[in-house]
C-alpha positions as CSV (number, residue, x, y, z in Angstrom):
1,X,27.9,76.5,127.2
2,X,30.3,78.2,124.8
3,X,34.0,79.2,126.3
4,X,34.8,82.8,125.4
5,X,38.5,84.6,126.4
6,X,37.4,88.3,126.3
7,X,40.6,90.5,125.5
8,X,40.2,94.3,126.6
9,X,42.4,97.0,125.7
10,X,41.6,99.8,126.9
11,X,39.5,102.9,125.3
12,X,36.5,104.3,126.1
13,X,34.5,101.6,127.2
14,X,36.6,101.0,129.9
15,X,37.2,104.9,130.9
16,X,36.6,106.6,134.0
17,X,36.6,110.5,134.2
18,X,39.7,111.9,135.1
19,X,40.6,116.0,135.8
20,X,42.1,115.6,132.2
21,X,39.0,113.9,130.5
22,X,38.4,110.6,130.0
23,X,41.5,107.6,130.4
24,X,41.0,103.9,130.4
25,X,41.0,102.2,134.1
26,X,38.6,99.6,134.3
27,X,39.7,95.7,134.7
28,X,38.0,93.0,132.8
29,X,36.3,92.0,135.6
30,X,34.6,95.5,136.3
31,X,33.6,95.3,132.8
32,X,31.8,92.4,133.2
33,X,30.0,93.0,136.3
34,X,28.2,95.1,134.2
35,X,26.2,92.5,131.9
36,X,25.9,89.8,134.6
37,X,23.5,88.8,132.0
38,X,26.2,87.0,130.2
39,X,26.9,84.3,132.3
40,X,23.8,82.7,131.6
41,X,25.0,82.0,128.0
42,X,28.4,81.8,128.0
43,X,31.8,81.0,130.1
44,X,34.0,84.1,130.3
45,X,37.6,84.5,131.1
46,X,39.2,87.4,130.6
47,X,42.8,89.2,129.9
48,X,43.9,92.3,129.7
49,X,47.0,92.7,127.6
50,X,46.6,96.5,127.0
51,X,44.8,99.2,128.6
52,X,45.0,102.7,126.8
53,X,43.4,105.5,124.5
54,X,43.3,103.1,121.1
55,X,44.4,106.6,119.7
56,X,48.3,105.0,120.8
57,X,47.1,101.4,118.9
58,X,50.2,100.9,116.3
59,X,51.4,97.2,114.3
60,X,52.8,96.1,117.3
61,X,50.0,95.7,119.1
62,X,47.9,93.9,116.6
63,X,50.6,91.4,116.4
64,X,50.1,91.2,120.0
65,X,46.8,90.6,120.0
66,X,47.1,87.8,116.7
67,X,49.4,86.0,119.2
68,X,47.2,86.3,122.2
69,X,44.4,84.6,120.2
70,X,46.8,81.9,118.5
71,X,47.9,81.1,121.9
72,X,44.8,80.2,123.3
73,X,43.0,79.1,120.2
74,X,42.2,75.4,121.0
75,X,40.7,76.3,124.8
76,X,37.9,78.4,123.8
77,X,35.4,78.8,121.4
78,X,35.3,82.5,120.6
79,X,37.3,85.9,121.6
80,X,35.4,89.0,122.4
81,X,37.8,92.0,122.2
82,X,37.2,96.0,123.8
83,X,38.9,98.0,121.6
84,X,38.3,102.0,121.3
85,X,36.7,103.2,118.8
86,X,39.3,105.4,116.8
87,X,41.3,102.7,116.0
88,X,39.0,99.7,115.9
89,X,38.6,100.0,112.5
90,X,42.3,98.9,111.4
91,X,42.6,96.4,114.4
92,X,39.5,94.5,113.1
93,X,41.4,95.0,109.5
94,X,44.5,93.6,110.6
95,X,43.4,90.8,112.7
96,X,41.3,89.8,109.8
97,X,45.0,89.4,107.9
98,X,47.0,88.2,110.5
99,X,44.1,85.3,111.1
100,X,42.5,83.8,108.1
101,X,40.4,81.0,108.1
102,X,39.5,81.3,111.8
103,X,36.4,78.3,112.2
104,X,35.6,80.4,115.3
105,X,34.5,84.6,115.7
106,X,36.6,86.9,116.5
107,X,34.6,89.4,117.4
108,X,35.8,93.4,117.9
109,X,33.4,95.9,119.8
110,X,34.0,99.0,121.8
111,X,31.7,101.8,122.9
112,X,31.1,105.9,122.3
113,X,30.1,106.4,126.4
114,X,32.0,104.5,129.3
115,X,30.1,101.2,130.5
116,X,29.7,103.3,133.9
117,X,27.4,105.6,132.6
118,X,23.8,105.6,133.0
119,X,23.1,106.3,129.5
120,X,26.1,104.1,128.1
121,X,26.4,101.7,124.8
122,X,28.6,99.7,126.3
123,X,26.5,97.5,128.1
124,X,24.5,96.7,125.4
125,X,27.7,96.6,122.6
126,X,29.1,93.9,125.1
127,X,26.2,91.8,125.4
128,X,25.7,91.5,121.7
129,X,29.5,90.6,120.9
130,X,29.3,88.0,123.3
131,X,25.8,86.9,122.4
132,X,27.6,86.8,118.4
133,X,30.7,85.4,119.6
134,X,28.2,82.5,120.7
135,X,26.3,81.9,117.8
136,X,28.8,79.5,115.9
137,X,29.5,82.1,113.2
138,X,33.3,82.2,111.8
139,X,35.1,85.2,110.8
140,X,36.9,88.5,112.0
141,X,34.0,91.0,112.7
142,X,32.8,93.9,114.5
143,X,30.0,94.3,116.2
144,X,28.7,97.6,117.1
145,X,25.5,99.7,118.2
146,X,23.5,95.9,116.9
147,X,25.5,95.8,113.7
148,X,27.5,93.1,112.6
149,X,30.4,94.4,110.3
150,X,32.8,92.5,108.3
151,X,36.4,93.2,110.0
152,X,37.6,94.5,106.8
153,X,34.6,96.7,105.8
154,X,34.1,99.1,108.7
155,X,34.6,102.5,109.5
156,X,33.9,105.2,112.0
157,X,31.7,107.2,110.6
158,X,30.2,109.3,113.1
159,X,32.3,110.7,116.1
160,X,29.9,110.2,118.6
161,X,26.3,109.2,117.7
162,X,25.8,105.1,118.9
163,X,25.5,104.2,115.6
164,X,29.2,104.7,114.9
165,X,30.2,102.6,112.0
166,X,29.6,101.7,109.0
167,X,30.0,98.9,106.8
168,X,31.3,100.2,103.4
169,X,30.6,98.7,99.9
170,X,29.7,95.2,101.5
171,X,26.2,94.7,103.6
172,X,26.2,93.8,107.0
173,X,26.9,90.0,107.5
174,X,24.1,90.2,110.4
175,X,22.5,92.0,113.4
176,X,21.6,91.3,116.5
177,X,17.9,92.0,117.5
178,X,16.5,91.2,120.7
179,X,18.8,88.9,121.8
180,X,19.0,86.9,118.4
181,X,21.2,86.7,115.7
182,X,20.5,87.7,112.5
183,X,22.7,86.5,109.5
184,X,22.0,88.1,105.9
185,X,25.4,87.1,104.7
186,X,26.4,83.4,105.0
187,X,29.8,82.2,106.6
188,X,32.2,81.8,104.1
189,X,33.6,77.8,104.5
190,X,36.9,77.9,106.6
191,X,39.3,75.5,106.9
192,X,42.3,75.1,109.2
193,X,43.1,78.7,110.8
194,X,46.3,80.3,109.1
195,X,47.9,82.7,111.7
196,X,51.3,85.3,110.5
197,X,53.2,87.1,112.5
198,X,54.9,89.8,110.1
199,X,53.9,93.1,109.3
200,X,55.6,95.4,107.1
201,X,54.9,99.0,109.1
202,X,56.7,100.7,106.7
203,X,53.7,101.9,104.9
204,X,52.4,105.9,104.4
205,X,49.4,107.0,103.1
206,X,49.4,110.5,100.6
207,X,45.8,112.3,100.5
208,X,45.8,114.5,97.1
209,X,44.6,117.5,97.7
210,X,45.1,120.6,94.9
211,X,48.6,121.9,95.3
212,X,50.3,119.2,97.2
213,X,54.0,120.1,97.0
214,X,55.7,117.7,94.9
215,X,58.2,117.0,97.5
216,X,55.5,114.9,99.3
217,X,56.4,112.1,97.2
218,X,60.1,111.9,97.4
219,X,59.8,112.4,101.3
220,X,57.2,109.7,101.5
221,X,59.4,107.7,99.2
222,X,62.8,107.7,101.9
223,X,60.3,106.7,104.5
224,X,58.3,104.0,103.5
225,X,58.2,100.5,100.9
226,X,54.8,100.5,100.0
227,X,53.1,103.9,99.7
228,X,48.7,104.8,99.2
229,X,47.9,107.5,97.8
230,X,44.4,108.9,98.5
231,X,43.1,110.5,94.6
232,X,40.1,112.0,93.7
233,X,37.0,110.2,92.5
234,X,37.4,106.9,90.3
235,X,41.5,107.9,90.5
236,X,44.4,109.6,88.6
237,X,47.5,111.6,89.3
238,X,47.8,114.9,88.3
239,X,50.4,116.1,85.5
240,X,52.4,117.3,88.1
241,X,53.4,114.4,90.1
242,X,54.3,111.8,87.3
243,X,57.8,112.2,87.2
244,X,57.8,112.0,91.1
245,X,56.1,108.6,90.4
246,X,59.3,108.0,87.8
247,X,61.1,108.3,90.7
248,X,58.8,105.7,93.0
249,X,59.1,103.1,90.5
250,X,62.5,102.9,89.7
251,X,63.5,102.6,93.7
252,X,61.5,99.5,93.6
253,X,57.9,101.0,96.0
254,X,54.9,99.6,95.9
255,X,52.4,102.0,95.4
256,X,48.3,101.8,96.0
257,X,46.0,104.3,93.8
258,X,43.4,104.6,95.9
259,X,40.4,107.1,96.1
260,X,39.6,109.1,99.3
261,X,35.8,108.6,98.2
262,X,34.5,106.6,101.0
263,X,31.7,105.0,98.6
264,X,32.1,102.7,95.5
265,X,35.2,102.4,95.3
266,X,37.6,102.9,92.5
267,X,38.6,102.6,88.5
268,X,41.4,104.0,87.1
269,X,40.5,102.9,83.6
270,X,37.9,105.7,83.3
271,X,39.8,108.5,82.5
272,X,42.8,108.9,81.3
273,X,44.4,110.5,84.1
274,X,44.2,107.2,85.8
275,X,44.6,104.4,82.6
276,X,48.3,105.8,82.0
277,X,49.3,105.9,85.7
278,X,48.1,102.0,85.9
279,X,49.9,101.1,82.3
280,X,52.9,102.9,83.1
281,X,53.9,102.3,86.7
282,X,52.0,98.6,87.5
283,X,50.1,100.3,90.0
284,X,48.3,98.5,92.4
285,X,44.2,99.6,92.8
286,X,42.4,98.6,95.8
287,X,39.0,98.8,93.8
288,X,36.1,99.2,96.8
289,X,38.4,98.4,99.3
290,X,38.4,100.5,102.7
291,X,41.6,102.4,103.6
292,X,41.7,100.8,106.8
293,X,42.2,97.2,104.7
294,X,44.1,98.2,102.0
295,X,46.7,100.3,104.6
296,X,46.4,97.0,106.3
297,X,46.5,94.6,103.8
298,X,49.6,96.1,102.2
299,X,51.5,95.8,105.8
300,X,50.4,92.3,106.1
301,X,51.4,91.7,101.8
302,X,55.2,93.5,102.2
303,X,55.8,91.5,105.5
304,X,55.4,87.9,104.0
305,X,57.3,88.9,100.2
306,X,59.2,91.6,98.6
307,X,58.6,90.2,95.3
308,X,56.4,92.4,93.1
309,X,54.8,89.1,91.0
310,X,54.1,88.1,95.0
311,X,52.6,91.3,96.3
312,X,50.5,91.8,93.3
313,X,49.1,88.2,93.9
314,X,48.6,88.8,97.4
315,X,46.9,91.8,97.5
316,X,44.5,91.2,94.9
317,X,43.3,88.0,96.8
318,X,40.1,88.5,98.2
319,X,40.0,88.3,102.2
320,X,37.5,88.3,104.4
321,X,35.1,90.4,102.2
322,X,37.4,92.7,102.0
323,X,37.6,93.2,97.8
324,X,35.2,92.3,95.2
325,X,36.0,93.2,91.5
């Protein structure tokens, strides 16, 4: 029987009803009384290193959960973690950096109702990670209302329908029907896990929108190192901004071109709005990449190397699904 260390954090699936709305207060062990179901598949011990609204989830507490897992990597099999949905997104992102080449799942779920509720998700979101987590798949990954998502590919998608993410530009890896597993996408071979424990938080993201102030830029600039900035369609910059982007380069930022199209990704060498910005400045494009990875990625690339040969290399190397160009 497989030896699971379920991690909760807080978030709705743990809520109870308060006079102020909804707040995380259930233990681990209240969340699984509710699938007693699970022990007849799997050994479960559980932690809880946070419990809060994932709304307050920052860098720091995804290197705390990295170490959590690193620490207890060679006494269990897999790692189930409750997360809340607003956030879950970059958490299952920046695991998937921090741990690479994990032999064993990491699995991320979470749930739009409290598991106390009659007609809750939870219960059934739960079972299914766990059920995953015990299949002897590999990888960072959520899994969420049956869906199995690469952890760089989701997103939240709906606010509060059970079907709440999405996998974007990359099929599901599998689902989970009826108490099986499904697997459409095969496990890529892993070898010995590679945990890191830096992040560069100093990261911003700019959505274009038509008369952004130029200032944005330079104020971005004095708070960040590496900077996204959210175009429109395939990508470009606007007349307007380019000698703001001057500005960017020669202080030595690393700047994304990203789209704020959620599908297909991007390619600045369509028009020419975006084929000089890439000449010019050395841009870096995250192609079909999700925001939630390349914000993510981008942390995890400036925290190992400064040096922009290095970060080029590092961002453009594929990770857990997470770019394909």
């Amino acid at each position: 029987m497989k030896r699971v260390l379920l991690i909760t954090t807080g978030g709705t699936i743990a809520c109870r009803r308060t006079s102020s709305g909804l707040a995380p207060a259930l233990s681990p062990q209240e969340l699984l009384a509710q699938v007693p179901d699970a022990s007849s598949f799997c050994q479960v011990e559980a932690v809880a290193p946070l419990s809060i609204d994932s709304t307050n989830i920052n860098p720091q507490h995804w290197l705390l959960l990295a170490q959590l897992i690193e620490k207890n990597y060679a006494a269990f099999d897999a790692f189930v973690l409750c997360h809340g949905t607003d956030t879950l997104a970059y958490t299952a992102a920046a695991l998937s950096y921090l741990i690479q080449h994990t032999r064993k799942p990491i699995v991320l779920t979470g749930a739009q109702r409290p598991i106390g509720q009659e007609d809750t998700d939870a219960r059934q979101n739960l079972l299914d990670s766990l059920r995953y987590a015990c299949s002897g798949e590999s990888g960072v990954c959520i899994v969420f209302g049956g869906h199995v998502i690469a952890g760089t590919r989701a997103r939240k998608t709906r606010t509060k329908s059970y079907n709440a993410f999405s996998s974007l530009n990359f099929p599901d890896l599998a689902e989970v029907r009826d108490q099986r597993v499904v697997r459409f996408i095969p496990c890529p071979l892993a070898g010995e896990p590679a945990f890191t424990h830096r992040l560069n938080t100093r990261v911003m993201v700019v959505k274009l929108t038509p008369g952004l102030p130029a200032g944005a830029f330079p104020a971005a600039g004095q708070l960040c190192d590496g900077l996204v900035i959210e175009s429109y369609g395939v990508g470009g910059i606007p007349d307007a901004y380019l000698d703001e982007l001057d500005a960017l380069a020669r202080t030595g930022k690393t700047v994304v071109l990203a789209t704020q199209v959620p599908q297909e990704g991007s390619d600045l060498s369509v028009y020419q709005v975006g084929s000089r910005v890439k000449e010019r400045y050395r841009l870096l494009e995250p192609y079909d990449m999700t925001l939630e990875s390349t914000v993510t990625k981008l942390m995890w690339v400036l925290g190992q190397t400064g040096d922009p040969e290095e970060v080029r290399r590092l961002f453009y190397t594929p990770v857990n699904f997470d770019l394909l160009f």
